[in-house]
OpenMM code with the backbone's topology and positions (N, CA, C; nanometers):
from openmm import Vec3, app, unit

residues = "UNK UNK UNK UNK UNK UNK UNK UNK UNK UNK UNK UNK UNK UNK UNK UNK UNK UNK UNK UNK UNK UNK UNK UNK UNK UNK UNK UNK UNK UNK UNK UNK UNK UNK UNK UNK UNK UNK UNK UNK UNK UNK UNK UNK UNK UNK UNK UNK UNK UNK UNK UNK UNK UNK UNK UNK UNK UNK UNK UNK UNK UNK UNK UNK UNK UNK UNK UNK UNK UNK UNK UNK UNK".split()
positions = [
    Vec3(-1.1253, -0.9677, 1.6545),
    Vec3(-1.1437, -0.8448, 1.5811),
    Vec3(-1.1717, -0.7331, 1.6804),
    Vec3(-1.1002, -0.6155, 1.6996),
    Vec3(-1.1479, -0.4707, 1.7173),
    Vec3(-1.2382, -0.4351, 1.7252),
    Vec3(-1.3177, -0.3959, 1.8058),
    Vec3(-1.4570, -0.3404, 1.7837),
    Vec3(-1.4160, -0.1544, 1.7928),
    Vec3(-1.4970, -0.1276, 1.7013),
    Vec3(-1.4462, 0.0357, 1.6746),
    Vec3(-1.5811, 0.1138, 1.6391),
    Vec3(-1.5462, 0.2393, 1.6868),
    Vec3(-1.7253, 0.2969, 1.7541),
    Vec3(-1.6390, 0.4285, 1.5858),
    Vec3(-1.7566, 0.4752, 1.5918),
    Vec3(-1.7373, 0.6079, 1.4696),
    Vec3(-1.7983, 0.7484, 1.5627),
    Vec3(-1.7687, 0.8273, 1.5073),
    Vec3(-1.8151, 0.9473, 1.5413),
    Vec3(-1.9254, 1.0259, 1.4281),
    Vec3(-1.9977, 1.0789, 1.3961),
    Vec3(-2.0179, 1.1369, 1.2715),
    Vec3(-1.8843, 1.2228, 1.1875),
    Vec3(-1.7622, 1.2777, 1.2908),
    Vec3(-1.7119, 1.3090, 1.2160),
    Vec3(-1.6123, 1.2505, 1.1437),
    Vec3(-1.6048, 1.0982, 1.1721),
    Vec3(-1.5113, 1.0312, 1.1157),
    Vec3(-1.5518, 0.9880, 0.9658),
    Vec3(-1.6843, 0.9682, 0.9635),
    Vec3(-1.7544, 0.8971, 0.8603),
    Vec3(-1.7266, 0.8817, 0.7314),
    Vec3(-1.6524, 1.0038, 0.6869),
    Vec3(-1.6298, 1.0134, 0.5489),
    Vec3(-1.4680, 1.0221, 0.5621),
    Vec3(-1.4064, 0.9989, 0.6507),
    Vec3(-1.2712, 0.9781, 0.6755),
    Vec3(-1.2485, 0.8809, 0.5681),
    Vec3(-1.0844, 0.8752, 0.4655),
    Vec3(-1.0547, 0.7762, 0.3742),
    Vec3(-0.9821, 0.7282, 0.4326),
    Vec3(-0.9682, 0.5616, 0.3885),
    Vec3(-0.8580, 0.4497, 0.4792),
    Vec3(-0.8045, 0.4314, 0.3410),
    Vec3(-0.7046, 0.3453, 0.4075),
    Vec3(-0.6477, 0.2121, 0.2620),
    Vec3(-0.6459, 0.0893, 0.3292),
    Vec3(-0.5989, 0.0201, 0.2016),
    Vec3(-0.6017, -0.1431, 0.2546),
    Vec3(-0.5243, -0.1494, 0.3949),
    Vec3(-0.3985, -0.1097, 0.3834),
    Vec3(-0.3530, -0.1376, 0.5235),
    Vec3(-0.4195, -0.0979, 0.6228),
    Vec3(-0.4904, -0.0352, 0.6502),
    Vec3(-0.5465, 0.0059, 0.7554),
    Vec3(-0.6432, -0.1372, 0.7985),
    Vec3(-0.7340, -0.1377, 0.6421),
    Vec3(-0.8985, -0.2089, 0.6666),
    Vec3(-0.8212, -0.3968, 0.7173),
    Vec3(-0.6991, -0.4096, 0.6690),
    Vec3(-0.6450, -0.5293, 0.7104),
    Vec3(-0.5999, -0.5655, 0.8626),
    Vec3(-0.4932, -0.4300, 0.8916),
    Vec3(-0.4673, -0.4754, 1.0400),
    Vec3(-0.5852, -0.4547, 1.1295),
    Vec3(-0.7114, -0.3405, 1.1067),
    Vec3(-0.7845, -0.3539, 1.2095),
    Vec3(-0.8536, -0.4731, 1.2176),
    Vec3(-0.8983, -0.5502, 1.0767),
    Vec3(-1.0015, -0.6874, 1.1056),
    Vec3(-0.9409, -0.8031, 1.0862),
    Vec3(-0.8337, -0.7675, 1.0497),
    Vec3(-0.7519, -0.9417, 1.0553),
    Vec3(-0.7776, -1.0018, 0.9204),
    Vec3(-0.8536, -0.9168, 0.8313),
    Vec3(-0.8818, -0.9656, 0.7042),
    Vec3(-0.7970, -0.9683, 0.6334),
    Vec3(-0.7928, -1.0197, 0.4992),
    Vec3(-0.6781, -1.0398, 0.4038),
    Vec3(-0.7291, -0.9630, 0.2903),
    Vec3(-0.6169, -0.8869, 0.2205),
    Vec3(-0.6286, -0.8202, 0.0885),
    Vec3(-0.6967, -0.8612, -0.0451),
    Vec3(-0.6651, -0.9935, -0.0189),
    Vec3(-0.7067, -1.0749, -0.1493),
    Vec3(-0.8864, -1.1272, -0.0754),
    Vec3(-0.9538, -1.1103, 0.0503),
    Vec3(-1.0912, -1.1453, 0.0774),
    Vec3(-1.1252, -0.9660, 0.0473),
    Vec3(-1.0889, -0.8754, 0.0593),
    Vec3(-1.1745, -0.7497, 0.0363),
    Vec3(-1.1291, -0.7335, -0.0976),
    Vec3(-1.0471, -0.7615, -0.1940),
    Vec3(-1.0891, -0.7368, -0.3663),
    Vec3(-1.2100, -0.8438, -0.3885),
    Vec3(-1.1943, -0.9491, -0.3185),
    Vec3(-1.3089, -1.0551, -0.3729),
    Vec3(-1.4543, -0.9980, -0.3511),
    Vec3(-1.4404, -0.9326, -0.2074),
    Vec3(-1.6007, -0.8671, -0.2297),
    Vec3(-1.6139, -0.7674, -0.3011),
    Vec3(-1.4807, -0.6930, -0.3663),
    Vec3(-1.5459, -0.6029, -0.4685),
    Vec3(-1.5700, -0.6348, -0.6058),
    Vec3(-1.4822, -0.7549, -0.5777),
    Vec3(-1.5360, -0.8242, -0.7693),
    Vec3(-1.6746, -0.8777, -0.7400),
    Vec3(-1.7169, -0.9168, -0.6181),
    Vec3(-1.8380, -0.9919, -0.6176),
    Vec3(-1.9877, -0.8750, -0.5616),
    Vec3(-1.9161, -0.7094, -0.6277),
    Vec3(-2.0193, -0.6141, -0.5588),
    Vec3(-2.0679, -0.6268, -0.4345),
    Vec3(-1.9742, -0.6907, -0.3526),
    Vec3(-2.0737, -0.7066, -0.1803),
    Vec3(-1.9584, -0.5440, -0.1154),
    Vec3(-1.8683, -0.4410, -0.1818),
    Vec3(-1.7929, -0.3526, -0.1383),
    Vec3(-1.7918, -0.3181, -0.2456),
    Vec3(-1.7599, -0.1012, -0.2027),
    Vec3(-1.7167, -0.0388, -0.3073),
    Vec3(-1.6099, -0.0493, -0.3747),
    Vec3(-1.6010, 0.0079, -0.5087),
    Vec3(-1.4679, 0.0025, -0.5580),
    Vec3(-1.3922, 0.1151, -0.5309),
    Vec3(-1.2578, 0.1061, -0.4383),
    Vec3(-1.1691, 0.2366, -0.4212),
    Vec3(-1.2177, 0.3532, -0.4784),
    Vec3(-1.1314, 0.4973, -0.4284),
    Vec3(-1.1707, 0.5772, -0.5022),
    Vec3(-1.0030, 0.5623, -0.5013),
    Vec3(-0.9879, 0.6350, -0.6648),
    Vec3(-0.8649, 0.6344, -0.6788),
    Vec3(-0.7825, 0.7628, -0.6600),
    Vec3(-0.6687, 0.7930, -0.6005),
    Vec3(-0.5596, 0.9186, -0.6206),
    Vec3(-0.4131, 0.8678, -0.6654),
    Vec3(-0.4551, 0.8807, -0.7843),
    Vec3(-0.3358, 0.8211, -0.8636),
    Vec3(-0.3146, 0.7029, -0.8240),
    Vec3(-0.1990, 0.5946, -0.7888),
    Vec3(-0.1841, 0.4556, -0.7727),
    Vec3(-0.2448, 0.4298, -0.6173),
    Vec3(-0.2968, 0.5389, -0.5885),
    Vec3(-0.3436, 0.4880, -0.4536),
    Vec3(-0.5288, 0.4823, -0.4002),
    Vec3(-0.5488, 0.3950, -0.3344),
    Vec3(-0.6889, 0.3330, -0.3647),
    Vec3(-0.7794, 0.3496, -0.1902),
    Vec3(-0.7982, 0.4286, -0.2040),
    Vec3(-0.8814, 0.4447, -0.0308),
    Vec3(-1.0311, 0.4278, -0.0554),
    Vec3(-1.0484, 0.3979, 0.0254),
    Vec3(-1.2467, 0.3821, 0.0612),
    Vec3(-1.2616, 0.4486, 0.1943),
    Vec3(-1.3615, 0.4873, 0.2060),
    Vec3(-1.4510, 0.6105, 0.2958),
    Vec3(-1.4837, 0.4802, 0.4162),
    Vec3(-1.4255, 0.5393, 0.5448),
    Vec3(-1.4700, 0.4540, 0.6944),
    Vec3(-1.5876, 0.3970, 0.6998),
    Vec3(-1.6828, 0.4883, 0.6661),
    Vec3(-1.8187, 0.4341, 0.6795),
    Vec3(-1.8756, 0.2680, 0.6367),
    Vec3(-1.8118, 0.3167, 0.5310),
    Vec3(-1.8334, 0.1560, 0.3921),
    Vec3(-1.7658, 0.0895, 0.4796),
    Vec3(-1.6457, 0.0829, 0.5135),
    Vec3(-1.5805, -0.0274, 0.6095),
    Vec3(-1.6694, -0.0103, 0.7134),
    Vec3(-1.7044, 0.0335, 0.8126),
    Vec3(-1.7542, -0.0055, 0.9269),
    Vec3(-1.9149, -0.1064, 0.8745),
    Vec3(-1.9592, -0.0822, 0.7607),
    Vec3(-2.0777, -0.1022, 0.6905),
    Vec3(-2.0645, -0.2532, 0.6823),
    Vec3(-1.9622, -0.2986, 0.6217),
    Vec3(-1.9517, -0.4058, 0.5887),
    Vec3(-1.8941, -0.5107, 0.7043),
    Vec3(-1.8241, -0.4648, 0.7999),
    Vec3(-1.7569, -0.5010, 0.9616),
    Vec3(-1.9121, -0.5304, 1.0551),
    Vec3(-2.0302, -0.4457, 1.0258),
    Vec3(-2.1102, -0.4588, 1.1314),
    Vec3(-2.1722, -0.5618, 1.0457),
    Vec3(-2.2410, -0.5878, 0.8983),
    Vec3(-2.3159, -0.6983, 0.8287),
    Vec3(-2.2461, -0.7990, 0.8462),
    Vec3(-2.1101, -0.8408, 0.8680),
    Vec3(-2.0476, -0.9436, 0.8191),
    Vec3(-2.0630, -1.0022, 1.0217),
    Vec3(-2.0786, -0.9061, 1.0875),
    Vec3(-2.0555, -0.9449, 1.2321),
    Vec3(-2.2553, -0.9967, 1.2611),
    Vec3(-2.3415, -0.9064, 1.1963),
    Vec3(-2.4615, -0.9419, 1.2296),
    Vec3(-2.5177, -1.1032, 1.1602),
    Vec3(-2.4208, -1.1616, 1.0391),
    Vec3(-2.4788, -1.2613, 0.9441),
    Vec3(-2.4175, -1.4064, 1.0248),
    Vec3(-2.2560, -1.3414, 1.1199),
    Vec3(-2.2387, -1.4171, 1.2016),
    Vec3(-2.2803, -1.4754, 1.3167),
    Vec3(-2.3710, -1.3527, 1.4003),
    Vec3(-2.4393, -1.3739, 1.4751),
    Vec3(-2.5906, -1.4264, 1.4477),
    Vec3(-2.6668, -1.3944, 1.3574),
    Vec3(-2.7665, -1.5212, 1.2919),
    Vec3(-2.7370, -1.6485, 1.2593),
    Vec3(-2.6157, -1.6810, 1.2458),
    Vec3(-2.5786, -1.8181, 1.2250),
    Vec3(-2.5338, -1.8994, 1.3859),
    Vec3(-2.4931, -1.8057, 1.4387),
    Vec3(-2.4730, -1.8766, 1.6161),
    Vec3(-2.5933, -1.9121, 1.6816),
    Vec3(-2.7128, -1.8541, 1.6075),
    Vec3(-2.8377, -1.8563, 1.6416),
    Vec3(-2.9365, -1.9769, 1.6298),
] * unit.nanometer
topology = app.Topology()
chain = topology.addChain("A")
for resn in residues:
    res = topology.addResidue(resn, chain)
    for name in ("N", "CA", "C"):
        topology.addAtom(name, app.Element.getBySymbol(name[0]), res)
């Protein structure tokens, strides 16, 4: 996985799935699962198209990297 630094001014920058997929190697069908399972927001919508704000992704990229590193522990 990518490690990717933010700026403050990126923060509220909107992605889409393609983006949040090729940077973490994740799959489409594991980030709807955390939003059916409330562990991620739900898109904001513009018409058929569904972006979420960088932040929330980097949010969930650094917990999912820190829960890994308590378990190497």
């Amino acid at each position: 996985m990518k490690t990717i630094s933010i700026d403050n001014g990126q923060a509220n920058r909107l992605i889409g799935m393609k983006f949040m997929c090729e940077q973490s190697g994740l799959s489409k069908a594991y980030f709807y699962k955390l939003i059916a399972a409330g562990q991620f927001p739900k898109p904001l919508k513009f018409g058929r198209s569904s972006r979420w704000l960088y932040s929330d992704y980097l949010a969930l990229l650094a917990e999912r990297d820190a829960k890994r590193s308590a378990k190497a522990h």
